[in-house]
C-alpha positions in Angstrom: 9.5 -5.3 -7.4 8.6 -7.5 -4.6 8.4 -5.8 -1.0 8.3 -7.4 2.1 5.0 -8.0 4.4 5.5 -5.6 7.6 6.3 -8.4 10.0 3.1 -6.5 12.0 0.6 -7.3 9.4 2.3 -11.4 9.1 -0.3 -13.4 10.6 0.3 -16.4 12.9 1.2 -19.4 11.0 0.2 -23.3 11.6 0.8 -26.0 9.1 -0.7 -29.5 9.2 -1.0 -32.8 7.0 -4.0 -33.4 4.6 -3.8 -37.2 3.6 -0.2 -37.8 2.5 0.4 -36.0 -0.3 -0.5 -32.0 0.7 0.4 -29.7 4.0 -2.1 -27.3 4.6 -0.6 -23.5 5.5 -2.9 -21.6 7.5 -2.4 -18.2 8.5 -4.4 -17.5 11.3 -5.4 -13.6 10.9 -9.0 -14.5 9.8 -10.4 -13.5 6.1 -8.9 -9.5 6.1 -6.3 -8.0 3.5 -3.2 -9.1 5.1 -3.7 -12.8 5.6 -4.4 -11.9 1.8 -1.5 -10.3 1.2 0.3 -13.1 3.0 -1.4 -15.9 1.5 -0.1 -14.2 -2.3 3.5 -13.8 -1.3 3.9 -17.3 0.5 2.3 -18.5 -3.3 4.3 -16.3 -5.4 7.6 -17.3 -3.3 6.4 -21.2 -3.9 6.2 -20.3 -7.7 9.9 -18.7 -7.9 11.1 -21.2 -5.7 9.5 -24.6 -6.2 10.9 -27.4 -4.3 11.7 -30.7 -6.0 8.2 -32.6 -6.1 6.4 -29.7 -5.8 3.2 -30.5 -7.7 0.7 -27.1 -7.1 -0.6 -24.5 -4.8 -4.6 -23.7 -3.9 -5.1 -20.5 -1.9 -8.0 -20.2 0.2 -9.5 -17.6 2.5 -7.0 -18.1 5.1 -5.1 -21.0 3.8 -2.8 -22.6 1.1 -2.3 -25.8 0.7 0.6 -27.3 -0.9 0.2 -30.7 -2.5 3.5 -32.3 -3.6 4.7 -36.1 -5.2 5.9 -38.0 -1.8 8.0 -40.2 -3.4 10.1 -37.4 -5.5 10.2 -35.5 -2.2 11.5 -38.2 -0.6 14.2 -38.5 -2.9 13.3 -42.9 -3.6 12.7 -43.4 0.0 15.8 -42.0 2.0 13.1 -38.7 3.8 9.8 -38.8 5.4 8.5 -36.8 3.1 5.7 -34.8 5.2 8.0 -34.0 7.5 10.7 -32.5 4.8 8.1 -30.5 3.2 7.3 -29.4 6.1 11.0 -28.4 6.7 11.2 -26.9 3.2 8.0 -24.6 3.8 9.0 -23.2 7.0 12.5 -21.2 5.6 10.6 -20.1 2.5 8.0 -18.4 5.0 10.7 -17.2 7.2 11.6 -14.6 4.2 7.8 -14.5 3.0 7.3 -11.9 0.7 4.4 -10.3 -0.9 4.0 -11.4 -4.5 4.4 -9.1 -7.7 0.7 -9.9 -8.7 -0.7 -8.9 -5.5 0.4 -5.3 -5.5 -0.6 -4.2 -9.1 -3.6 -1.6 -8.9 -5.2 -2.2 -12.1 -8.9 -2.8 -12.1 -10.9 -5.5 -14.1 -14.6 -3.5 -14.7 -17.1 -6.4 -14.3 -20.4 -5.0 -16.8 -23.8 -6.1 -15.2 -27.5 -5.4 -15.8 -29.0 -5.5 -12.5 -33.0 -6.5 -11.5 -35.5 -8.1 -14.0 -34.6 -11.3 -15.3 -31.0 -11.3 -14.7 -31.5 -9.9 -11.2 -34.5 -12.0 -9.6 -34.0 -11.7 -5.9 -32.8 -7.5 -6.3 -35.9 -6.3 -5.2 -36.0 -9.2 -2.1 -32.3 -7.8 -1.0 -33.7 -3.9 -1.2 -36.4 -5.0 1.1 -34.8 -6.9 3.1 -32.0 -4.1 4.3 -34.3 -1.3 4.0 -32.6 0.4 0.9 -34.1 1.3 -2.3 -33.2 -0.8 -5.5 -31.7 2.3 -6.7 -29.4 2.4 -4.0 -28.7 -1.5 -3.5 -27.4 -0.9 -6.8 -25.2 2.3 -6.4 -23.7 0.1 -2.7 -23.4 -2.7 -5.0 -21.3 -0.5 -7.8 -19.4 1.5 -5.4 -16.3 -0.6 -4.4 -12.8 -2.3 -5.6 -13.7 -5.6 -4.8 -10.5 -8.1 -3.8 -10.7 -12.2 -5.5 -9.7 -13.6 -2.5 -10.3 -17.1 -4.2 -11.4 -19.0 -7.2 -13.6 -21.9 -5.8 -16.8 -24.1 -5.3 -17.2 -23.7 -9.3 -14.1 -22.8 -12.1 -13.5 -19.6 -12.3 -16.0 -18.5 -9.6 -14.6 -15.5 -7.5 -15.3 -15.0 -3.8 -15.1 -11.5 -3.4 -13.9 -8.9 -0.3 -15.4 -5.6 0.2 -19.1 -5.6 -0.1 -20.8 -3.0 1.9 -21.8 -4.1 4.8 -25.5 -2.9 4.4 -25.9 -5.3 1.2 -25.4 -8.5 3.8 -29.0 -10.6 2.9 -29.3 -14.1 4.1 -29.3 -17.0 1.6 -32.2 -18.7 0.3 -34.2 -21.0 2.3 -33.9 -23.6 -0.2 -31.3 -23.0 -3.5 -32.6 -23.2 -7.3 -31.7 -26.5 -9.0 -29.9 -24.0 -12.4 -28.3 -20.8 -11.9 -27.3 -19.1 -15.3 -23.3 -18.5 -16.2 -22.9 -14.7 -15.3 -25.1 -14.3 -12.3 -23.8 -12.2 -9.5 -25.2 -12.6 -6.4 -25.0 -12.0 -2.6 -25.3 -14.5 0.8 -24.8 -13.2 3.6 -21.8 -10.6 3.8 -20.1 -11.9 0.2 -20.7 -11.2 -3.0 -19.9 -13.4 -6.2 -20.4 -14.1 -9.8 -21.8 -17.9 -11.3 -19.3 -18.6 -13.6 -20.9 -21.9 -15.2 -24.7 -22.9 -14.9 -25.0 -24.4 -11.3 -27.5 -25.2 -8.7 -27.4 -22.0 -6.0 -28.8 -20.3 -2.8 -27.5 -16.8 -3.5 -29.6 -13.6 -3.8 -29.3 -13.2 -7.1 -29.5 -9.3 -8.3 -27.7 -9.2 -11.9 -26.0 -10.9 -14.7 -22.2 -10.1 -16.6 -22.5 -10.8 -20.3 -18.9 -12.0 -19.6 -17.3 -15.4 -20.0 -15.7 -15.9 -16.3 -14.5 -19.6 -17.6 -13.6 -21.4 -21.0 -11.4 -24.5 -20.7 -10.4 -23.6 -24.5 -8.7 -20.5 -23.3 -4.8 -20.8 -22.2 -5.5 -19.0 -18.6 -9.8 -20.8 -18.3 -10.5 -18.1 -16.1 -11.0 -14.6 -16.7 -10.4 -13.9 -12.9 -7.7 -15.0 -10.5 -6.9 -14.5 -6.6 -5.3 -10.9 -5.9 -7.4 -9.4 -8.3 -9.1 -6.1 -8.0 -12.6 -5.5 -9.8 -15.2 -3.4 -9.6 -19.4 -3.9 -10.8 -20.3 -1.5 -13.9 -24.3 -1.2 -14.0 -25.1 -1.8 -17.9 -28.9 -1.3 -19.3 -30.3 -4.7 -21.3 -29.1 -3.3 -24.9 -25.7 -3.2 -23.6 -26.1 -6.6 -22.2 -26.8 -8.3 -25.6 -24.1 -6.3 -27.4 -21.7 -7.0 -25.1 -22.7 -10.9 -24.6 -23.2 -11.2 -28.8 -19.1 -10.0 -28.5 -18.5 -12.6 -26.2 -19.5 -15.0 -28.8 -17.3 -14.4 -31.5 -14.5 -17.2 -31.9 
């Protein structure tokens, strides 16, 4: 069952045009759990209750925007169509309600085998906030990490929760091939490479898992509201597990 955001935790709302085809929802509590929690329910409510010429949703940090078919929404020309969108968008967040998805607890364990090879930059991050490797690892480990977003790549996760203590400046200058896998950390965020891209993260371990396959029905293995947590894994494990991934 649904339940209702504590009208406390609702952060201020603004909405504004991007081009003419999309309104842009932005809740204005800064990147925290409730603006979260808000952005899910406003999405889930869009998904139970689309409105005609409703084309998809994109959650962000702090935003959602709402991209829609102008000339279905204006019904052939009788509506401006931003402006009954816009209409439409305020009563569905006057009875805004936290989504099913974004109150399940269940955890997705993320295997990685920090350092070496797959972790380049670990020892650079231990140095650089005065902890051991040892310990950058157990930090690293330690929480239930939030999705907040899928972006800048498919399927890769910006993730909420990082200790604070793990916060290591990007790279001067980024590497022209980052492998599929690689988690990494730039300044207070943490994140996984889900396809081979050029990038300036710290990079301090590699999943054996597929975060993306445009074969599968749902392409990415993670999606925002999620909860997942880093499982340290020694090499062996990596290849077994990655050998797994593999198989049709």
């Amino acid at each position: 069952m649904s339940t209702a955001l504590p009208p406390s935790e609702m952060p201020p709302v603004r909405l504004y045009p991007l081009g003419d085809a999309a309104v842009v929802v932005e809740f204005g509590g800064g990147i925290s759990p409730a603006t979260h929690r808000a952005i899910a329910g406003f999405s889930g409510r869009l998904a139970r209750q689309p409105f005609v010429g409703l084309r998809e949703v994109v959650p962000a940090f702090t935003t959602l925007t709402v991209y829609y078919d102008p000339w279905l929404v204006s019904e052939n020309g009788q509506y401006a169509p931003h402006a009954r969108v816009v209409e439409q968008l305020k009563k569905l967040l006057a009875a805004a309600e936290e989504s099913e998805a974004a109150t399940k607890t269940e955890i997705v364990e993320i295997p990685v085998c920090y350092g070496g090879a797959f972790g380049p930059d670990l020892e650079f991050v231990a140095a650089h906030t005065g902890l051991s490797v040892a310990e950058v690892i157990a930090r690293h480990t330690a929480p239930d990490y939030l999705v907040h977003m899928i972006g800048f790549a498919p399927g890769f996760p910006y993730l909420g929760g990082m200790d604070e203590r793990l916060a290591t400046p990007r790279r001067p200058e980024p590497r022209p091939l980052v492998p599929a896998g690689t988690v990494g950390i730039a300044g207070p965020q943490t994140g996984i490479y889900s396809l081979p891209t050029p990038g300036g993260w710290q990079l301090i371990g590699r999943t054996p898992l597929r975060l993306f396959n445009p074969e599968w029905a749902a392409p990415s293995r993670l999606r925002a509201g999620q909860r997942l947590r880093f499982v340290a894994i020694l090499e062996a494990e990596f290849v077994e597990i990655q050998q797994q991934e593999l198989q049709p």
